[in-house]
C-alpha positions as CSV (number, residue, x, y, z in Angstrom):
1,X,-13.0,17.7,21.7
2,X,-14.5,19.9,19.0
3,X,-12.9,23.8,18.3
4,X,-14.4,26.0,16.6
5,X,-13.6,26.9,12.9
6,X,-13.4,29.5,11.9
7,X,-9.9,30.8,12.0
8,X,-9.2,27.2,10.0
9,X,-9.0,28.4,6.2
10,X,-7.2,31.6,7.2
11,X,-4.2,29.8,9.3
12,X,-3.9,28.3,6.9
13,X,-3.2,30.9,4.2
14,X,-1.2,32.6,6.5
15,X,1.1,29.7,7.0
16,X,1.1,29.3,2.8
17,X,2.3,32.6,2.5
18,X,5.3,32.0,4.7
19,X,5.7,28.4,3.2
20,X,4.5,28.8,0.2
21,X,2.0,25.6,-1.4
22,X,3.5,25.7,-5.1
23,X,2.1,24.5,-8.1
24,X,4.4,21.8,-9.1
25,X,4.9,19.1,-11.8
26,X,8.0,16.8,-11.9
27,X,10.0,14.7,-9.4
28,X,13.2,12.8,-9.9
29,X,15.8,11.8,-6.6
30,X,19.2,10.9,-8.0
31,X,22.9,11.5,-8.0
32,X,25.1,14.0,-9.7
33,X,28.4,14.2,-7.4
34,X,29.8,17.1,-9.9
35,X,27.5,19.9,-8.3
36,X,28.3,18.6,-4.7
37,X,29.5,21.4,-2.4
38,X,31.4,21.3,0.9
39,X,30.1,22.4,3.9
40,X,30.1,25.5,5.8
41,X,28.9,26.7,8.9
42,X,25.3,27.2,9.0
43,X,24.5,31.2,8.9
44,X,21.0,32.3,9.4
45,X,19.7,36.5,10.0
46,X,19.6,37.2,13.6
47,X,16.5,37.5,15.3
48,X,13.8,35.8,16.4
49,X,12.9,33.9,13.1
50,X,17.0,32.5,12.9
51,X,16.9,28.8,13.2
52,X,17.7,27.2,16.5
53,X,20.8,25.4,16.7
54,X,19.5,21.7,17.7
55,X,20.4,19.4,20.6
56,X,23.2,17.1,20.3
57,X,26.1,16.2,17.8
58,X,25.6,17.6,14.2
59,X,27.3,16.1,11.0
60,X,28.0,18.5,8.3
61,X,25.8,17.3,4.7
62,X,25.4,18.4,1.4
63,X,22.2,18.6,-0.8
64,X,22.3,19.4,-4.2
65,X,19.6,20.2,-6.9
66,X,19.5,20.1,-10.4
67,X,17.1,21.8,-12.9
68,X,15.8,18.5,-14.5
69,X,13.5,15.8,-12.9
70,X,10.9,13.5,-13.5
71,X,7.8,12.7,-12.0
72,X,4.5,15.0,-11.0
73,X,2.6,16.1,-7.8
74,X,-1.0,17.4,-8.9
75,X,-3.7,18.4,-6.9
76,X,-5.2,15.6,-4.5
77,X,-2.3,13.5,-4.7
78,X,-2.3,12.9,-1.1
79,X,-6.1,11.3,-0.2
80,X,-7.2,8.9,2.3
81,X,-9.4,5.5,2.3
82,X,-12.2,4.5,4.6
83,X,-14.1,1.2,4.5
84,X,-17.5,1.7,3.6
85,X,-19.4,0.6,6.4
86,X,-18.2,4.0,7.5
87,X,-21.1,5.4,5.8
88,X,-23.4,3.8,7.9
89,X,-22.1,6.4,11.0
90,X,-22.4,10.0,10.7
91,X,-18.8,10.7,9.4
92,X,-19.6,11.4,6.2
93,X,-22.0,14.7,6.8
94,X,-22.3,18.3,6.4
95,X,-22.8,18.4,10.3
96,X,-18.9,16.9,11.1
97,X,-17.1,20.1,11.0
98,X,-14.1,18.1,12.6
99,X,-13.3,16.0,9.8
100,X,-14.5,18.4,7.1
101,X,-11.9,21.0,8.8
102,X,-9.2,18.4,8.8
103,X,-9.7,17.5,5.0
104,X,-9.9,21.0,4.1
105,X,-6.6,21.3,6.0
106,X,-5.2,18.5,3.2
107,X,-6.5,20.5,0.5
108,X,-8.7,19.4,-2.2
109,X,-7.9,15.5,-2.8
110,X,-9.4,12.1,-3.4
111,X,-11.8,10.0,-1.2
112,X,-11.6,6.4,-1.2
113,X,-14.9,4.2,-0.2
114,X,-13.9,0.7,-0.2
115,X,-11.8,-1.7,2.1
116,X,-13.1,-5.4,2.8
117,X,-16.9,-4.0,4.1
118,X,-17.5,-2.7,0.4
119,X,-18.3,-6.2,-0.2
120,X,-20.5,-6.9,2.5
121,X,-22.9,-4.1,2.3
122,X,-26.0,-4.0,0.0
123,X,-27.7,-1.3,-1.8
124,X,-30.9,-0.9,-0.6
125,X,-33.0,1.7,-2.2
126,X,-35.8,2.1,0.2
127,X,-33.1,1.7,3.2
128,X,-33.8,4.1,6.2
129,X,-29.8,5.2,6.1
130,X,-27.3,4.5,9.0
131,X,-28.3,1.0,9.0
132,X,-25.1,-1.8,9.2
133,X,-24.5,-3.9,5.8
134,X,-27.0,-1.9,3.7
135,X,-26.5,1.4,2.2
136,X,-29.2,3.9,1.9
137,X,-29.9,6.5,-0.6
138,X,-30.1,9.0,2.7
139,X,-26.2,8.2,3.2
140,X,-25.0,8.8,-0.6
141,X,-26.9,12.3,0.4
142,X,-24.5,12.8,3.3
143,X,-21.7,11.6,1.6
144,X,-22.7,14.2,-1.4
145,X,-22.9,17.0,0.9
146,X,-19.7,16.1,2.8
147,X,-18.1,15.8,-0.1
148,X,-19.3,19.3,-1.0
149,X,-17.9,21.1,1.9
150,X,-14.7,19.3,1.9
151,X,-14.1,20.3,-2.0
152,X,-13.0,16.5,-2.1
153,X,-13.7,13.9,-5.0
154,X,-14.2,10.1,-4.5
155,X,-13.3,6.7,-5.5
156,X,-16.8,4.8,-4.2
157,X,-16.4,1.1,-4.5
158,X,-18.8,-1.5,-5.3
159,X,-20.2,-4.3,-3.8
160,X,-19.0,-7.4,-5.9
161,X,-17.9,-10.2,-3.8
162,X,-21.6,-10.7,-2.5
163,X,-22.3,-11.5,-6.3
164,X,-21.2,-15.4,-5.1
165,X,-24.1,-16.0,-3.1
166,X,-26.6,-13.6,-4.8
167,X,-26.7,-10.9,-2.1
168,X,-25.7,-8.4,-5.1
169,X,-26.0,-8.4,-8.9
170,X,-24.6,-6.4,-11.9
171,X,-27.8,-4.6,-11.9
172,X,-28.3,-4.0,-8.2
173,X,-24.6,-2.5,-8.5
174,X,-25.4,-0.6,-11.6
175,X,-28.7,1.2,-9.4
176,X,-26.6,2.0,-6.9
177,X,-23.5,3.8,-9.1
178,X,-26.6,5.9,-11.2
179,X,-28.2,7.0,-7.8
180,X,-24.2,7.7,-6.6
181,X,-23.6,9.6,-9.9
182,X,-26.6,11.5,-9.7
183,X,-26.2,12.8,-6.3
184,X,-22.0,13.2,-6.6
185,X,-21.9,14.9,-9.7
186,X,-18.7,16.0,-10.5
187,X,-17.4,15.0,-7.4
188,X,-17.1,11.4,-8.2
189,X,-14.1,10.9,-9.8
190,X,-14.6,7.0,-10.8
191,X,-16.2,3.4,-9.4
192,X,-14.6,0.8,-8.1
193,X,-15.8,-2.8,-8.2
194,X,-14.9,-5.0,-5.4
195,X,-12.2,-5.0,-2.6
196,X,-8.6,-7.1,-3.5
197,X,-10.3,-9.4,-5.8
198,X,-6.9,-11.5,-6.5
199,X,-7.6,-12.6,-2.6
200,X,-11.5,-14.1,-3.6
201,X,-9.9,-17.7,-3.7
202,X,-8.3,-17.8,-0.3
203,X,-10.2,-20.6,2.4
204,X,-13.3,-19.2,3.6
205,X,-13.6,-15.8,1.0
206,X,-16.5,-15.6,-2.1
207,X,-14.9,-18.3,-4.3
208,X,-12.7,-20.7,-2.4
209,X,-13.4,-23.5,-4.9
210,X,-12.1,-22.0,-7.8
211,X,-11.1,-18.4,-8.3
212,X,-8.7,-16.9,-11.2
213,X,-8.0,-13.9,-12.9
214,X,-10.2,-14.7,-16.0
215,X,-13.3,-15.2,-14.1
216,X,-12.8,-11.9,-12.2
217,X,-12.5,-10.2,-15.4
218,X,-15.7,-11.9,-16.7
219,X,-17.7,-11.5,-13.3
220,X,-16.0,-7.5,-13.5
221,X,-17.0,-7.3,-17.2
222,X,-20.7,-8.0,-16.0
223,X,-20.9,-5.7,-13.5
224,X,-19.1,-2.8,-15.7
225,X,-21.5,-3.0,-18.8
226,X,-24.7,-3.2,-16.2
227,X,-23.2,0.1,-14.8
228,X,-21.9,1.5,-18.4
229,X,-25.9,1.0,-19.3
230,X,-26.9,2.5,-15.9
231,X,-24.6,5.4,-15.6
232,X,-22.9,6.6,-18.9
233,X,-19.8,8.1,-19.1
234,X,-19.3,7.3,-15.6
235,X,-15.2,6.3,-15.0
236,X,-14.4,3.3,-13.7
237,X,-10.9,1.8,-11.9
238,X,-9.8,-1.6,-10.8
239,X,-9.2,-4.0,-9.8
240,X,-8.3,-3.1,-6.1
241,X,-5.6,-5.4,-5.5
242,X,-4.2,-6.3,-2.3
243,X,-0.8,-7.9,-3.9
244,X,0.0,-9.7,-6.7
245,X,1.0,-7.1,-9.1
246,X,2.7,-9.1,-11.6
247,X,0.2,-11.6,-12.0
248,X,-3.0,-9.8,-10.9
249,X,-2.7,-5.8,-11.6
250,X,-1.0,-5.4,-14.5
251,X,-2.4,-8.6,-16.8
252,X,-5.4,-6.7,-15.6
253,X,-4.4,-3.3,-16.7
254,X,-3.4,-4.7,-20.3
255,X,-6.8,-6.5,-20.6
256,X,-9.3,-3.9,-19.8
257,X,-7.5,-0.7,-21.1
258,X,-9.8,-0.9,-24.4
259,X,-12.3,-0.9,-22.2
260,X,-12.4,2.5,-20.9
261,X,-11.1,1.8,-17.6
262,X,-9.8,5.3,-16.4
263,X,-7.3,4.5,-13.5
264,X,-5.5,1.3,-12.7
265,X,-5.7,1.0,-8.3
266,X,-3.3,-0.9,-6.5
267,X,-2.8,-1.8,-2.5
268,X,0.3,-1.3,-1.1
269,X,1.5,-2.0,3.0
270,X,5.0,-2.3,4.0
271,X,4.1,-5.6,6.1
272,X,2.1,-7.4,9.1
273,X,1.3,-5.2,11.3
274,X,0.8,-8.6,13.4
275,X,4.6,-9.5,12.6
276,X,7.5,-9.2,15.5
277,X,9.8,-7.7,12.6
278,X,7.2,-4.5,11.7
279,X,8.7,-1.8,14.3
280,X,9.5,2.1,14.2
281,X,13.0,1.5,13.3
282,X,11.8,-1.0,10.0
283,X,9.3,1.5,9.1
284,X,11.6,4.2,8.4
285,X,14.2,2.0,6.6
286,X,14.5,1.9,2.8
287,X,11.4,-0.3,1.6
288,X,13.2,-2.0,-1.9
289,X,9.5,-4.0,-2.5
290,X,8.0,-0.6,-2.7
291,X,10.3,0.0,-5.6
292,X,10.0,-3.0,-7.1
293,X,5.8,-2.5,-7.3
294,X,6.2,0.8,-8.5
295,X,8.3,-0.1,-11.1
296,X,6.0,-2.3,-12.6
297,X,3.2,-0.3,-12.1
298,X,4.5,2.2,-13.9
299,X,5.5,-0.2,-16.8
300,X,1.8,-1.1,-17.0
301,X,1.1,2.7,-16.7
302,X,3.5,3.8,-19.6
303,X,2.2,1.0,-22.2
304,X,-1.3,1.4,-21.6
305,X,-1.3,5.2,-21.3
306,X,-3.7,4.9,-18.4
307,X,-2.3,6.3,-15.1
308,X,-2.0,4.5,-11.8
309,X,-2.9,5.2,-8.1
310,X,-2.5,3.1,-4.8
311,X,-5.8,3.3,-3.7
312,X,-5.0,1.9,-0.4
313,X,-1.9,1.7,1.7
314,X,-0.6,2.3,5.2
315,X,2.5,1.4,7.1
316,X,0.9,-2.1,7.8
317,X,-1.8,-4.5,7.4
318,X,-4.0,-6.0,9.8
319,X,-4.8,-2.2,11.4
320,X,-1.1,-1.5,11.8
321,X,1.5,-2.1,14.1
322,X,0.2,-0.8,17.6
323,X,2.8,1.7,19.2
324,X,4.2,1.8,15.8
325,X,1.8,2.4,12.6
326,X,0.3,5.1,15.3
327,X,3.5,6.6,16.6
328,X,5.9,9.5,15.4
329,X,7.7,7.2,12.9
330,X,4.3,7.0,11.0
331,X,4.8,10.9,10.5
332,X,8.4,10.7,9.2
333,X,7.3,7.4,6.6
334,X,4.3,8.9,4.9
335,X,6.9,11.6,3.5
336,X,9.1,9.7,2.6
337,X,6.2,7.2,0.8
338,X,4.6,9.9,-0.5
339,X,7.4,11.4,-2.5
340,X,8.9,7.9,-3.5
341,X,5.1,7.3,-4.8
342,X,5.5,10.4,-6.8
343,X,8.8,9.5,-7.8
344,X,7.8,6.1,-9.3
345,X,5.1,7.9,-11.2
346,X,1.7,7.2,-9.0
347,X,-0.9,9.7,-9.8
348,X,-1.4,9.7,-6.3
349,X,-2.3,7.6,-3.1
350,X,-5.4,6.5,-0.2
351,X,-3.7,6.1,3.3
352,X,-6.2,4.0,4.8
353,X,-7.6,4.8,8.3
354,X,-10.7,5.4,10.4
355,X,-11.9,4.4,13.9
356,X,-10.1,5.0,17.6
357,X,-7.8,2.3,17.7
358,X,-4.0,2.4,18.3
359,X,-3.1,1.6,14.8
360,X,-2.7,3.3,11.4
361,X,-5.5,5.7,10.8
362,X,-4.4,9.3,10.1
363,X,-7.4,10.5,11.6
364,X,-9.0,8.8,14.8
365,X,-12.6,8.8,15.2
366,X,-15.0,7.8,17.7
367,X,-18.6,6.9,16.0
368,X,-18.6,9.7,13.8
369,X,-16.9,12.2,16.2
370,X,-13.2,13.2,15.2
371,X,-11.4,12.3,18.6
372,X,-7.8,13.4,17.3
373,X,-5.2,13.8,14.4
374,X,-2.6,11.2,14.5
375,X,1.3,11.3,13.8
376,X,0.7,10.4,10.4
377,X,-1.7,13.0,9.5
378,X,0.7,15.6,10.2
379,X,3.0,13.8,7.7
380,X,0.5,14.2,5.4
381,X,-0.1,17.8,6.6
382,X,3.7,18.5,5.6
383,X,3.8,16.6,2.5
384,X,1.3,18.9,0.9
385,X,3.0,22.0,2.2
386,X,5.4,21.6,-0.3
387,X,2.9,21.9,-3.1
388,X,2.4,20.4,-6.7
389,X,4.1,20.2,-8.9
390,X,7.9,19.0,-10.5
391,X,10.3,17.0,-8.7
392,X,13.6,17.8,-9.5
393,X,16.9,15.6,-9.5
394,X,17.7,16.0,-5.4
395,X,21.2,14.2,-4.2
396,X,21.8,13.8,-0.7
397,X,25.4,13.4,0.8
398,X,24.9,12.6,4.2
399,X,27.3,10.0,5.2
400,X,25.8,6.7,7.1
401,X,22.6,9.8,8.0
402,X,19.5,8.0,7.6
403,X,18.0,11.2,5.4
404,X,16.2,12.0,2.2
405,X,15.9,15.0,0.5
406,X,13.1,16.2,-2.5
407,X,13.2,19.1,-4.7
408,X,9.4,20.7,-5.8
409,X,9.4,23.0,-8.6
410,X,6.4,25.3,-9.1
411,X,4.9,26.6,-12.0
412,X,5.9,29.6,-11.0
413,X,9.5,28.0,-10.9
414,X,10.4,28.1,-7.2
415,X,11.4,25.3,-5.4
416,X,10.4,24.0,-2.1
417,X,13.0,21.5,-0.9
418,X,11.8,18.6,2.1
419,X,14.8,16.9,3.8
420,X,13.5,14.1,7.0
421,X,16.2,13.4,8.9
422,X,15.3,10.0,10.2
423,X,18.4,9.6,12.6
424,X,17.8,9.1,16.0
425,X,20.9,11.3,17.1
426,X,22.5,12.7,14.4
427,X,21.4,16.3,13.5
428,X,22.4,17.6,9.7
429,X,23.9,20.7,9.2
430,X,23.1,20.7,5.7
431,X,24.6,22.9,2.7
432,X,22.0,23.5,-0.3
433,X,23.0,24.3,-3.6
434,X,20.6,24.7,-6.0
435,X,20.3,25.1,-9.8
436,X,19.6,29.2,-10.1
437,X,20.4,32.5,-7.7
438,X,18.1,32.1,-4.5
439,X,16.4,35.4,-3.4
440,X,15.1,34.1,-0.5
441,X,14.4,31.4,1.9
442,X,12.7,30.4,4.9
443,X,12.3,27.2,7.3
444,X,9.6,25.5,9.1
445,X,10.3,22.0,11.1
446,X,7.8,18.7,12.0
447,X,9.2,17.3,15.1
448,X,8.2,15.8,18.4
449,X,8.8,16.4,22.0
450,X,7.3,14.9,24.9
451,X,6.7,16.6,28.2
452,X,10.2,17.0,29.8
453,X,12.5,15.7,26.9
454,X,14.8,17.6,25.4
455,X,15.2,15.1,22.1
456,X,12.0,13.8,20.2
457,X,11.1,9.8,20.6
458,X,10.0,8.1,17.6
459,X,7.8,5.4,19.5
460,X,5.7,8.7,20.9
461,X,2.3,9.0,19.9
462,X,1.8,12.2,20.7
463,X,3.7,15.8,21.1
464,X,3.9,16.1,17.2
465,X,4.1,19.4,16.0
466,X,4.9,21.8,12.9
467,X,6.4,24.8,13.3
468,X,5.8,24.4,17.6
469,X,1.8,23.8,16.2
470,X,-0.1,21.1,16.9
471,X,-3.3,20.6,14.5
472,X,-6.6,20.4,16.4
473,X,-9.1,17.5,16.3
474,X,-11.3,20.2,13.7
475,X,-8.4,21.0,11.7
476,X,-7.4,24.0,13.0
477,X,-3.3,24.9,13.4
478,X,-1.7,27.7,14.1
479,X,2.2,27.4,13.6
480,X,4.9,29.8,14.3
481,X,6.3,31.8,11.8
482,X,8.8,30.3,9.7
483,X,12.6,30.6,10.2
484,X,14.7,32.9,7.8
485,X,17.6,31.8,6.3
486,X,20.5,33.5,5.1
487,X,21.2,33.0,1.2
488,X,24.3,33.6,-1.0
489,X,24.1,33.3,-4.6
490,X,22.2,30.0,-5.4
491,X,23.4,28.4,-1.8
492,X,21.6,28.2,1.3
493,X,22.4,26.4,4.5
494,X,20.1,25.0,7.2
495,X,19.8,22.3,9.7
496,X,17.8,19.1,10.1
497,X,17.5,17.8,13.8
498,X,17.4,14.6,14.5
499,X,14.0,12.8,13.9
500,X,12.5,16.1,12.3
501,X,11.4,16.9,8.8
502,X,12.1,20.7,7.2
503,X,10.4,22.7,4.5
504,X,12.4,25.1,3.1
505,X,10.3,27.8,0.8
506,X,13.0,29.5,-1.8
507,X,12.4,32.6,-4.0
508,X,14.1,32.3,-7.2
């Protein structure tokens, strides 16, 4: 079901000047007990724009924030990853106002082409376009004009697996990246060779009689120079793992860095999405192996000097959990993933997605047509509310609370603070301090209600809304205004229902 436009850009800015979208740059979540505050009763100005009080038992928290931080949130941080073959359907065009209405609702960001078809499909100069497994000059023209509309750059990956039975060659490769560069222009923002090239080995893949990191790098090497000759100056990342960061990514990263590789791209998924273990309730719990990749990630990102990106993740693999990657839960992770990203210094991440079924995409389509926006795109939706930026040192007292809180500085030096209460019962009623006199503040809340429940479900996959808005299928969304809150000095207080996510906008 398409809407019309044209009220998109404008709801927008009318919600950004409630919420503000700041320009940020630093993000650190730690602990600093000594600026803790107790509670007090939540006060808000009466009215209609006071906060509701929520439904159910509330325990009393405390967040506080600190001036200094770590970490940076600049402009496309938060992109999304297709598989190629998508540009053989008419998703990528200037005639899908749907998705070009929903990307402009993200802002301008990154484009990912890549996924496992980038390896089947073949560049075929003379193609007649929107043909399977070959890719036409027509759709890099659609893909350049989509691209256009949307204000969007891309990551477009190469074919390089097909190199083991000849279907593709450095030089085919390298025709098809100075046709891409020609037509993009400055809205490609680097090349990708291949598709999780550390998995090329397995039993029935490209190479399953021999396969190791050194002759990827020497197969990538060929395929880099035939490009480098074809397309000058044109940036280049890699390698597109699907795992193996230790032995795959960052070797990898340490090799090729003389080489003028401009951005090192990982995968990242919690888990199977197959697995009896990958559920709501494990979705939203801490994820240690996501600190443990970041962490040496940004290792390999500190001693090269070249920055690093997850250029495709998702709750989990195989498509996602059904009733779960596609659920409410989805909406409440991606936060929570994107700021921890952020936090362990990724310039910024793909969720991966497309098609209709009931899995992980952000953004369900049905052979080109946008069919709906799923939980997890209004996640995304709310993570770039808060705006770029700094991330400052946020600590969260909330008792046994499944929460977490983040602090965004602007440039301007506001701070928006996000706080998702992942609890299935227990609303917050939070007390804020933060690090200078606040003059003033106001709310807005992502939740979810079904038809006839008075609490939201995390298993729902539907009923998701910000602000009582729900975002149409062509990007269009129309929240409420956003709830005042009362402020004394540098304090503010709040709540945070159950299962919901707040932004709270301060004026410093």
């Amino acid at each position: 079901m398409l809407i019309s436009t044209p009220s998109t850009d404008l709801s927008r800015r009318q919600l950004l000047k409630g919420i503000a979208a700041f320009s940020l740059s630093s993000v650190f979540l730690g602990c600093n007990k000594s600026q803790m505050i107790s509670a007090s009763p939540v006060s808000v100005q009466s009215g209609t724009s006071s906060q509701p009080t929520p439904f159910g038992p509330v325990t009393q928290a405390l967040l506080s924030v600190a001036a200094n931080g770590t970490g940076t949130i600049g402009q496309g941080f938060a992109g999304l990853s297709y598989e190629k073959s998508a540009m053989c359907t008419p998703l990528f065009t200037a005639a899908n106002a749907g998705l070009i209405g929903l990307f402009q609702l993200l802002g301008p960001s990154a484009l990912r082409i890549g996924g496992n078809t980038v390896d089947q499909h073949i560049w075929t100069p003379n193609g007649a376009g929107q043909t399977a497994y070959h890719i036409a000059p027509s759709d890099v023209d659609s893909l350049a004009a989509f691209l256009k509309d949307t204000g969007w750059q891309c990551i477009y990956g190469i074919n390089l697996g097909g190199a083991a039975t000849g279907a593709t060659t450095p030089a085919l490769a390298a025709s098809e990246v100075a046709y891409v560069a020609q037509k993009l222009g400055s809205s490609l923002l680097g090349v990708e060779i291949g598709n999780e090239c550390d998995g090329y080995g397995a039993p029935g893949s490209y190479f399953p009689d021999g396969w190791s990191l050194a002759q990827f790098e020497t197969l990538w090497n060929q395929f880099r120079s035939a490009i480098a000759a074809a397309a000058p100056g044109v940036a280049v990342t890699g390698p597109a793992s699907g795992s193996n960061v230790a032995a795959w990514t960052v070797p990898f990263a340490q090799s090729e860095t003389g080489k003028g590789i401009s951005m090192v791209t990982q995968h990242y998924y919690r888990g199977d999405g197959y697995s009896s273990t990958s559920t709501a309730a494990n979705l939203i719990s801490p994820d240690a192996n996501l600190q443990k990749c970041l962490g040496m990630l940004n290792g390999a990102s500190q001693s090269t000097g070249v920055p690093f990106r997850f250029g495709e993740c998702n709750s989990y693999f195989n498509g996602g959990a059904v009733g779960v990657s596609n659920s409410y839960a989805s909406a409440l992770w991606v936060i929570d993933f994107l700021f921890n990203s952020a936090l362990g210094g990724a310039a910024g991440v793909n969720l991966h997605g497309g098609g209709s079924a009931n899995a992980y995409t952000p953004i369900a389509d049905n052979s080109g047509v946008v069919v709906e926006a799923r939980p997890e795109f209004y996640g995304l939706t709310f993570f770039t509310l808060a705006g770029q930026g700094s991330l400052c040192e946020a600590t969260l007292s909330a008792g046994s609370t499944n929460a977490s809180a983040y602090a965004v500085k602007s440039a301007a030096g506001d701070i928006s603070l996000v706080i998702v209460n992942k609890d299935t019962t227990q609303n917050l009623e939070l007390a804020i301090s933060l690090p200078e006199t606040v003059r003033s503040a106001s709310l807005i809340e992502m939740s979810q209600l079904s038809s006839g429940a008075k609490v939201p479900n995390l298993t729902a996959t539907s009923g998701v809304t910000i602000q009582g808005a729900a975002i149409a299928s062509n990007g269009d969304f129309n929240p409420g205004a956003p709830y005042s809150l009362s402020t004394g000095g540098s304090q503010i207080n709040c709540f945070v229902p159950a299962l919901s996510a707040v932004l709270i906008q301060t004026k410093q």
